[in-house]
VEXDREN-2710 file (C-alpha; in Angstrom, 1 decimal):
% VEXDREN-2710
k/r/px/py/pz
1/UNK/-13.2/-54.1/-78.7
2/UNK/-13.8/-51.7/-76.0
3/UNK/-11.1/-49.0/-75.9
4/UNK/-8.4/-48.8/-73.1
5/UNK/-8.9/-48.2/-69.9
6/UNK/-12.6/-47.2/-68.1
7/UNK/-14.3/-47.3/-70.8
8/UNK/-12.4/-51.2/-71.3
9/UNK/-14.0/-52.3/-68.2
10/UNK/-17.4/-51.1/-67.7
11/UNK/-18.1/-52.4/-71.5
12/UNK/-15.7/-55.5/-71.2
13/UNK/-15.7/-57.6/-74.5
14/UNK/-14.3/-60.8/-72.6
15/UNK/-15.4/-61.9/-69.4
16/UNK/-13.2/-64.9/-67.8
17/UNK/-15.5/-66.9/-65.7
18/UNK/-12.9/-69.3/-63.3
19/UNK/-15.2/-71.6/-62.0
20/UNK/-13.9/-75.0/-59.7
21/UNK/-17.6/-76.4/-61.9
22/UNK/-19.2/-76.8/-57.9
23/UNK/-19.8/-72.8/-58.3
24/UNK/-21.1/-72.8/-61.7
25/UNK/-25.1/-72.5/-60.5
26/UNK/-24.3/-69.5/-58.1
27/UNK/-21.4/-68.3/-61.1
28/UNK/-23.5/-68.1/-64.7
29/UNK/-26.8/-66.3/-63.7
30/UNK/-24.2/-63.2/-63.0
31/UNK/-22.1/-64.1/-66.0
32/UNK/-25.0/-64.2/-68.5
33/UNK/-26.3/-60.8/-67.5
34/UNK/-22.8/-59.1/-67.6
35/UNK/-22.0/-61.1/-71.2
36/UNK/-26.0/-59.7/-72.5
37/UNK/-25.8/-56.0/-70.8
38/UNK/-21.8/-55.7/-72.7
39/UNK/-22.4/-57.8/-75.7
40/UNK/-19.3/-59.5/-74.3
41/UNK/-18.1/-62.9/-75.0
42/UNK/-17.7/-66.0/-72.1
43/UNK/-14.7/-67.8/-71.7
44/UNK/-15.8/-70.6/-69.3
45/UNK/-12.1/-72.0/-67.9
46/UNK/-11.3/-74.9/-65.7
47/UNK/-8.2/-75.9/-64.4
48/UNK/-7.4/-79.3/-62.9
49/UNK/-5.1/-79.8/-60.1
50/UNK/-3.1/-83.0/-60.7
51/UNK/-4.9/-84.8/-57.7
52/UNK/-7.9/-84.0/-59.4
53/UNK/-7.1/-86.7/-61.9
54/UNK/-5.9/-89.3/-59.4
55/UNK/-8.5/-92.4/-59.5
56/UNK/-8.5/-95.8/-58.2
57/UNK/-7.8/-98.9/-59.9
58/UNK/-9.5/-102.0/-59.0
59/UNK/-6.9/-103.2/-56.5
60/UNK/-7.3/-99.8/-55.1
61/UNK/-4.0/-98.6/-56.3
62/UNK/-4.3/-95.0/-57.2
63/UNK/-3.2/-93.8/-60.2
64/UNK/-3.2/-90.6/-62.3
65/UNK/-6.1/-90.0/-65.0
66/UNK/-6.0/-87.0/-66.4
67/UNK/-8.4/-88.1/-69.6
68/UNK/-11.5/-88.7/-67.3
69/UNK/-11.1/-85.6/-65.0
70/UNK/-10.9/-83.3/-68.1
71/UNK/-13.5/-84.9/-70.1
72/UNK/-16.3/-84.7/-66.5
73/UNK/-15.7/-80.7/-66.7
74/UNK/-15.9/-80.4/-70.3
75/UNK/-19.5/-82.5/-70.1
76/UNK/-20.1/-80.2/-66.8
77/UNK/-19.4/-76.8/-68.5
78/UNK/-21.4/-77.6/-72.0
79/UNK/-24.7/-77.2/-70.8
80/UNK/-23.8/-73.1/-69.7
81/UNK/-22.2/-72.7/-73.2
82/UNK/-25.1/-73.8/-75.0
83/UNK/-27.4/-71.6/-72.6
84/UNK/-25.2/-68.7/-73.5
85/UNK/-25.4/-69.6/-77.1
86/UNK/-29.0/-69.9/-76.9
87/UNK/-29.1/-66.0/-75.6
88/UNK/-26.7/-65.2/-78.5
89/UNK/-23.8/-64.4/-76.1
90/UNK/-20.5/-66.2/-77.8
91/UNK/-18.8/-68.4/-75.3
92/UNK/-16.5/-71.0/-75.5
93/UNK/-15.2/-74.0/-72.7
94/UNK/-11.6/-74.3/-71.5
95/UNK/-9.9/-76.8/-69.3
96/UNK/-6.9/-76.8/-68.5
97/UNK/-4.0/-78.4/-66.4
98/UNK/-1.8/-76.9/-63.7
99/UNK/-1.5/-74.4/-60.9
100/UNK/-5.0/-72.4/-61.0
101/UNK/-4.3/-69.0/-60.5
102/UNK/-1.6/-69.3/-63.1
103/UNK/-3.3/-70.7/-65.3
104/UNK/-6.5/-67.7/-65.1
105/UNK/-3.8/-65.0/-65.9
106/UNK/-2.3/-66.9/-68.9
107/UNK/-5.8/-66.8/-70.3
108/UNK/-6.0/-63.7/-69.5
109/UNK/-3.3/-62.5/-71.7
110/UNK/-4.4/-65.1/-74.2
111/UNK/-7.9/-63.8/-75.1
112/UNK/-7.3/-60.7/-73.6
113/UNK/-10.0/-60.4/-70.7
114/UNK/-11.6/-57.1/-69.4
115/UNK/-12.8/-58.7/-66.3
116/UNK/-12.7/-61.3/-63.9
117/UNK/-15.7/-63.7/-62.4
118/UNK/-14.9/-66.0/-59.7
119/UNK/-16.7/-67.4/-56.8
120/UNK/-15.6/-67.4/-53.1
121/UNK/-16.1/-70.1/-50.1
122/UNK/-17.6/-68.3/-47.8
123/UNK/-17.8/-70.0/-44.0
124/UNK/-15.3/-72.2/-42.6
125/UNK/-14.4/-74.1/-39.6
126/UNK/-14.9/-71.9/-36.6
127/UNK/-17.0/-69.9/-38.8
128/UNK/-13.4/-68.5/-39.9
129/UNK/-14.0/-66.5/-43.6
130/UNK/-12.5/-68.5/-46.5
131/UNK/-11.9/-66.5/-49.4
132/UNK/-10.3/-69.1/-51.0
133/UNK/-6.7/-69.5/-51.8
134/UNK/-7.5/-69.3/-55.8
135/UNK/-9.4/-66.3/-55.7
136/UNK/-6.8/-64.3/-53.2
137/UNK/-4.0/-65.4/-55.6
138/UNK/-6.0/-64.1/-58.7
139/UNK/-6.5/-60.9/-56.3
140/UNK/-2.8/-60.6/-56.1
141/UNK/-1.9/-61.2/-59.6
142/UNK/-4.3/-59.5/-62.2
143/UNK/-4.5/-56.1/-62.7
144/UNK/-8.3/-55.6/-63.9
145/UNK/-11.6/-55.5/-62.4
146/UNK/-12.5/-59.1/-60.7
147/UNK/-15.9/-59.8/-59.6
148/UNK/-16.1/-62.1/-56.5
149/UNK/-19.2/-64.1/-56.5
150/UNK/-19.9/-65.1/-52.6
151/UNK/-22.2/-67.6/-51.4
152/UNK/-25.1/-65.2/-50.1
153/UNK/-25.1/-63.4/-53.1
154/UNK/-28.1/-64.0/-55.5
155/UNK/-29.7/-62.2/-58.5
156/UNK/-33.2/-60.1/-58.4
157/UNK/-36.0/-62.5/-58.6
158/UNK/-38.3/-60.9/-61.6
159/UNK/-39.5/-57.1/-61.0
160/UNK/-38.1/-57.2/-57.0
161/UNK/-39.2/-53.1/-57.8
162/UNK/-36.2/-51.6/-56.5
163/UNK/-34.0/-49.5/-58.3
164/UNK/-30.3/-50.5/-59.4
165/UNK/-27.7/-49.1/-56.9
166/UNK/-24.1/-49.5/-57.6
167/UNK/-22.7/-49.1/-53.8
168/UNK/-19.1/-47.7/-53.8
169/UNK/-17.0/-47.5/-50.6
170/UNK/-14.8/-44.8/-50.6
171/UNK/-11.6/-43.9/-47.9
172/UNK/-12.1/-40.2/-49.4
173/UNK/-8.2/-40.0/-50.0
174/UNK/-6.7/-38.4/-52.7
175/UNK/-6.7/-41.8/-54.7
176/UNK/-10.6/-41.8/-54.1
177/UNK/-11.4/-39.9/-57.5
178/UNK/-10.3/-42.5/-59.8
179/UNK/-12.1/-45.1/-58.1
180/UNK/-15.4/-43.1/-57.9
181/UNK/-15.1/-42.1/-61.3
182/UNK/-14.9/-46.1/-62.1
183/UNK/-17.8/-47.0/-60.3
184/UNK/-19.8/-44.0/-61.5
185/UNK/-19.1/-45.4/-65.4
186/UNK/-20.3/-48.5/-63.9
187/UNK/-23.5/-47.0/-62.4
188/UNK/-24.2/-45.5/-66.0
189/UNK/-23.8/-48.6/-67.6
190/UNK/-26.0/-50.6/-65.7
191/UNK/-28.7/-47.4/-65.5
192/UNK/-28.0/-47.5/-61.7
193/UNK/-28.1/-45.2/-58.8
194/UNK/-24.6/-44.5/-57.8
195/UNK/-24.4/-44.7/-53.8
196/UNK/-21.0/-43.3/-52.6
197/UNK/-20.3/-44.4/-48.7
198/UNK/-17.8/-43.2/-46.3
199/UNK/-17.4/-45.2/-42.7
200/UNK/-16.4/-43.4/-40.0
201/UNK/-15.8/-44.0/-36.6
202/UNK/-18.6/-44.2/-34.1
203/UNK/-20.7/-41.3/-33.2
204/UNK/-19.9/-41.2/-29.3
205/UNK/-16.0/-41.2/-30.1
206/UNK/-16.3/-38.4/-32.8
207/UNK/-18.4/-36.5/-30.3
208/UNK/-15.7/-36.9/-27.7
209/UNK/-13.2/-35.7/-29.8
210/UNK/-15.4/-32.8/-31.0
211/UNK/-15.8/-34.0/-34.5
212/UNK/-19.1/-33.1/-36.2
213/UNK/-21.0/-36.3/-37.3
214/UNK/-23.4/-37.3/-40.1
215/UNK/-24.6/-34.6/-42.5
216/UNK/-22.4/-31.9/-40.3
217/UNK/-18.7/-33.7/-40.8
218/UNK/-16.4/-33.1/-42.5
219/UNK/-16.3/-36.5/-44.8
220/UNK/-20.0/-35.5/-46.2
221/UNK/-19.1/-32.2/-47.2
222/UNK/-15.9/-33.8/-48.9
223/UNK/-18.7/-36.5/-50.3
224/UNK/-20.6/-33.8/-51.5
225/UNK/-17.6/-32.5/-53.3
226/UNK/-16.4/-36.0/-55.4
227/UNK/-20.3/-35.8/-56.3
228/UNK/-20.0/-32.7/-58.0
229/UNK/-16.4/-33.7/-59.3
230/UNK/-16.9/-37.2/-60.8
231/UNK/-20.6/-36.0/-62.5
232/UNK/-18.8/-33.6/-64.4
233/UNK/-17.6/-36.3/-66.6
234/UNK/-19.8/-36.6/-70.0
235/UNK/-19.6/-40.3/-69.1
236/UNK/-21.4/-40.1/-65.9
237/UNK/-24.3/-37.1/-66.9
238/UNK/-27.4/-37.9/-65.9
239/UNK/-26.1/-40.7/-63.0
240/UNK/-28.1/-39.9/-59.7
241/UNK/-25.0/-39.6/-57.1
242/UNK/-26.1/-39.9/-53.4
243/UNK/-23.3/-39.3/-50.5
244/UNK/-23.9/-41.3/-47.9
245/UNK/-22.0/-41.5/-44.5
246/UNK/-22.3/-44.5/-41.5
247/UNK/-20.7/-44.7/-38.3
248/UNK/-19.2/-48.0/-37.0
249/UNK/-17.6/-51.1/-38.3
250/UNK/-16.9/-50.3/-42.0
251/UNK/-17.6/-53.9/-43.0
252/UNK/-20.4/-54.5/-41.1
253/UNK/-22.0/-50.4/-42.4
254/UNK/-20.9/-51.6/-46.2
255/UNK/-23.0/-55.0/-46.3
256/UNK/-25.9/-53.3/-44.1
257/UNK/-26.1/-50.7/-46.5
258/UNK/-26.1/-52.7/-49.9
259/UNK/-28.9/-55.1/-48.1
260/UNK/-30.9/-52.1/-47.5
261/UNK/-30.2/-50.8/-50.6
262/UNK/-30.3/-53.8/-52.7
263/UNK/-27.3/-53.1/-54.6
264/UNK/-26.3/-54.8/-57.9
265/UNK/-23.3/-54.3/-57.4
266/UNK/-20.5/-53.2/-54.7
267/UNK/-17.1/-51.4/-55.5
268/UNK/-14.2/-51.9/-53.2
269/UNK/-11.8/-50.1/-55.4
270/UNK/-8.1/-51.0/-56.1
271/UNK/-6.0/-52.6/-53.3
272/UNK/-2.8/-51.5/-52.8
273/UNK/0.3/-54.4/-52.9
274/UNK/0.5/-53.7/-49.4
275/UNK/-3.1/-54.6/-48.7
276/UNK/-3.3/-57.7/-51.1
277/UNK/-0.4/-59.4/-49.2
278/UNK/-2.2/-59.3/-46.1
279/UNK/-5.5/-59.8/-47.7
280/UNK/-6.6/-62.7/-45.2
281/UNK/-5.8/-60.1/-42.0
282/UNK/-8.3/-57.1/-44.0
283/UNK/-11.1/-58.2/-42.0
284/UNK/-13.2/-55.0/-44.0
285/UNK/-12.1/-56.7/-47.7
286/UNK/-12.8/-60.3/-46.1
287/UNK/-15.9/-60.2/-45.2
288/UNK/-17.8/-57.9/-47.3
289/UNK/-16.4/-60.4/-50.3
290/UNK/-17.2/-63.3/-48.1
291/UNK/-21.0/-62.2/-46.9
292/UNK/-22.2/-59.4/-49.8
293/UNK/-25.4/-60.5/-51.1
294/UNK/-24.2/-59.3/-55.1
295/UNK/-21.5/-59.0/-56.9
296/UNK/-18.1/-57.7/-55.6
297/UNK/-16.0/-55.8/-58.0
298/UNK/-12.5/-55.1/-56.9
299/UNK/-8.9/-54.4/-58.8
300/UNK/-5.6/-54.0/-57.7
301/UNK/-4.4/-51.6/-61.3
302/UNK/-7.5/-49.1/-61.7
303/UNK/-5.8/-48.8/-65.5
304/UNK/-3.2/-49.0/-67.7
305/UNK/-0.3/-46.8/-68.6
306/UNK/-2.7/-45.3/-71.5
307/UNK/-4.8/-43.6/-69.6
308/UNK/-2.6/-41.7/-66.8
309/UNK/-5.3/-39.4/-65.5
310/UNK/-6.4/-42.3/-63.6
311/UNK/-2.9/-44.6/-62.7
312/UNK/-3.0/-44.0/-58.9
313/UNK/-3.9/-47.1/-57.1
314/UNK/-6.0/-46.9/-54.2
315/UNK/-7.2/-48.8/-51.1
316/UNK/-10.3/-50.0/-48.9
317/UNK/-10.5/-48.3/-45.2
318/UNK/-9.8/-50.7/-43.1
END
């Protein structure tokens, strides 16, 4: 088992995929290369809502059957343990019974999960985000790295010839450094690029205020600064760091930039309490987990009380 804290989560030895079985096909091609690149194990879990059991009887009486809801996911989530087994990644099937998000965090505990996989919805009515009320819950609850799955996002298809960039957002406050230490351990462990990007407001305001812009302000010599700071770590030697700063929207410069870039990978960072509870009004968290074409990593706890030098929890700019 990994040891505590950073070095806990960018080698995770369990990864809990929580899958509702329609997200399974978008879900596994992500968790099979996490589970191969750590060595980790798969715990595939299930949980069934009590109306998912409900059936009809032939008089068209409904009636609650919870025997053949649980054995359709076990039959639906066998084929993705064999596969895994078949790449010699151990995994193992779980359904369960209950409230959902509950239901993740007490398997959590019980096999002791690094990290989290989940999918999102996407689009809804009125093309209104969905993030889905299971995965804000787990968002809420958990405090360790959970990788949000949206409906754009996609693996590399064969030897696409780009390189691996791990895309970081940053608000460049104090509680910045733990978070781009994080995703520079990440970078390393996937032999990544490590793109760190700062969103500020647009160019014309700046300029009316006086602010210098782009390569001249102020937030790319502070950049410049966290590059120097977080490749001092023997961890992250031999990372290539790259500032970047964008003017605008920060959730519209954030998914532009890991298209362009064709990111593996996207860290938000920890959300603050404060930000979780209003996650469906944090138009910058909702839609860059509802629209980014990878992987979303995100935590609410950046570690545990072992490792202090990094207990600050920090937020996404809004």
């Amino acid at each position: 088992m990994p040891g505590s804290g950073l070095d806990r989560w960018t080698h995770p030895a369990v990864i809990l995929v929580a899958t509702d079985l329609s997200d399974l096909d978008r879900l596994m091609p992500f968790a099979l290369n996490e589970a191969s690149d750590a060595g980790a194990r798969l715990i595939l879990l299930h949980v069934l809502a009590t109306s998912t059991g409900m059936a009809v009887d032939p008089a068209g009486m409904p009636y609650y059957d919870p025997a053949g809801a649980l054995e359709f996911a076990a039959k639906t989530l066998h084929p993705w343990c064999t596969l895994a087994r078949e790449r010699d990644i151990a995994c193992d099937a779980l359904v369960r019974e209950g409230n959902a998000a509950q239901q993740i965090a007490a398997s959590v505990r019980q096999f002791q999960a690094d990290l989290i996989l989940l999918g999102t919805r996407g689009r809804g009515k009125a093309s209104k985000l969905l993030l889905g009320s299971v995965a804000e819950q787990v968002l809420r609850s958990v405090n360790l790295p959970v990788i949000t799955v949206g409906p754009e996002a996609h693996l590399p298809v064969g030897s696409s010839g780009h390189e691996k960039v791990v895309l970081h957002a940053t608000t460049l406050r104090e509680a910045s450094r733990p978070s781009a230490a994080l995703a520079c351990r990440l970078a390393a462990s996937r032999s990544a690029k490590l793109v760190l990007q700062h969103v500020l407001p647009p160019r014309d305001e700046m300029k009316r205020q006086g602010q210098p812009t782009d390569l001249e302000s102020t937030a790319m010599h502070q950049l410049r600064e966290l590059v120097a700071e977080i490749t001092a770590d023997e961890a992250c030697r031999g990372v290539l760091v790259e500032p970047l700063v964008a003017h605008g929207n920060p959730s519209i410069e954030i998914l532009a930039a890991s298209a362009e870039l064709h990111a593996c990978l996207i860290v938000l960072g920890a959300m603050q309490h404060s930000t979780l509870q209003n996650l469906t009004r944090d138009h910058t968290i909702y839609r860059v987990l509802a629209h980014a074409r990878c992987p979303v990593l995100t935590m609410r706890e950046p570690v545990t009380a072992a490792t202090p030098d990094y207990v600050e929890r920090f937020a996404v700019h809004r």
